[in-house]
C-alpha positions as CSV (number, residue, x, y, z in Angstrom):
1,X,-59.4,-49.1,19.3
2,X,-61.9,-49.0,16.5
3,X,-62.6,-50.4,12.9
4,X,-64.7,-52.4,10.5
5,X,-65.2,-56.2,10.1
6,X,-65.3,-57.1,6.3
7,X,-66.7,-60.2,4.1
8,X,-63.0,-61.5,2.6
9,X,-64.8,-62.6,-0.2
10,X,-67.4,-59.4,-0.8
11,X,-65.4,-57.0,0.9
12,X,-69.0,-56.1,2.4
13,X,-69.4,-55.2,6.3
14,X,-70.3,-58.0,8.6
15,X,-73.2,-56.5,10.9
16,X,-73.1,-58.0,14.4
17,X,-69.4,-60.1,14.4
18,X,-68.1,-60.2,17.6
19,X,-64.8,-59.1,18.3
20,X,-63.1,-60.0,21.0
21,X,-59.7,-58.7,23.0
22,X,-58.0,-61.8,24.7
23,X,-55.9,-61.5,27.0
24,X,-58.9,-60.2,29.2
25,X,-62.1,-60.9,27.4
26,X,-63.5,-57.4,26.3
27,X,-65.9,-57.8,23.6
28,X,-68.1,-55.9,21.4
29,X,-70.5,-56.6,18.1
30,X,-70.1,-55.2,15.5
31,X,-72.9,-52.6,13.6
32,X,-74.9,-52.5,10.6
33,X,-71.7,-51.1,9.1
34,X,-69.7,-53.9,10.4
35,X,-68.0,-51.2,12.9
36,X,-66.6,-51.4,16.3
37,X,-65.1,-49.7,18.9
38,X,-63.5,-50.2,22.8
39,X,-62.7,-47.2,24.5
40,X,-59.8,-46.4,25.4
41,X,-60.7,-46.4,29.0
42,X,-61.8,-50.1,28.7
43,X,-58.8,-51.5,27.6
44,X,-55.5,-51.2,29.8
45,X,-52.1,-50.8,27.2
46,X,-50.7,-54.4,26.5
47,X,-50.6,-57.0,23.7
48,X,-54.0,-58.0,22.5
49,X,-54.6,-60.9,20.3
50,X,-57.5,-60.3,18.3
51,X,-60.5,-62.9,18.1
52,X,-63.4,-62.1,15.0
53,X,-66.6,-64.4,14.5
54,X,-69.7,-64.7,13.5
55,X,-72.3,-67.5,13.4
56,X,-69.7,-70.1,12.0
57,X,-67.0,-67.9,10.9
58,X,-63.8,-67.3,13.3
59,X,-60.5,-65.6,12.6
60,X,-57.8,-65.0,15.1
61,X,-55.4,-62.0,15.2
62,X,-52.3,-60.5,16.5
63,X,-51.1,-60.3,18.7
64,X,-51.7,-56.2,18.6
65,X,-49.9,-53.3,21.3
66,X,-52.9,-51.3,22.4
67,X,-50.9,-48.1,23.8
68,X,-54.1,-45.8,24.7
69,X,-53.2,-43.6,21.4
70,X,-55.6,-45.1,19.3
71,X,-55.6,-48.1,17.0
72,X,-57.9,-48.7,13.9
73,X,-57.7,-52.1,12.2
74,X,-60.2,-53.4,9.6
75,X,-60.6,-57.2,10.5
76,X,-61.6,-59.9,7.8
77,X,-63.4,-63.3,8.0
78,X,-62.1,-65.4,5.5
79,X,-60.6,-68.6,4.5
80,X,-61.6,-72.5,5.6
81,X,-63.5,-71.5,8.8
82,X,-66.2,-69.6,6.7
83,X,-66.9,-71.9,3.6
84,X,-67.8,-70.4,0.6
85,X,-68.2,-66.6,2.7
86,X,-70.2,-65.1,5.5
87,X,-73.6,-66.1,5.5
88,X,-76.5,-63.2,5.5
């Protein structure tokens, strides 16, 4: 399962958001590119609701089947829990 966090408002990646898998807590952050990625290996097949943040911001997600065949979703923070956009 991979893919990019974006700014709702600039469209712009979101370097270090953590994403975060719930039911089971696997989490990564996000790069310079706002990319991330769990490996296949690391996540057993199920429904997976989806939780994005950073500093402030927060969006939930989902829930998402994760079947082992790959997934790619581009997350966005948005909306009331972010104010005006994601701070830099």
């Amino acid at each position: 399962m991979d893919g990019r966090v974006l700014d709702y408002t600039t469209w712009l990646p979101v370097e270090n958001a953590i994403v975060r898998l719930e039911p089971g807590g696997h989490q990564t952050t996000t790069d310079a590119e706002g990319e991330y990625e769990f490996l296949t290996a690391d996540v057993p097949p199920g429904e997976y609701t989806i939780i994005t943040a950073h500093e402030d911001c927060s969006n939930t997600q989902g829930p998402y089947l994760v079947d082992g065949q790959g997934l790619s979703l581009d997350l966005f923070l948005f909306g009331p829990w972010c104010d005006s956009g994601v701070r830099r």
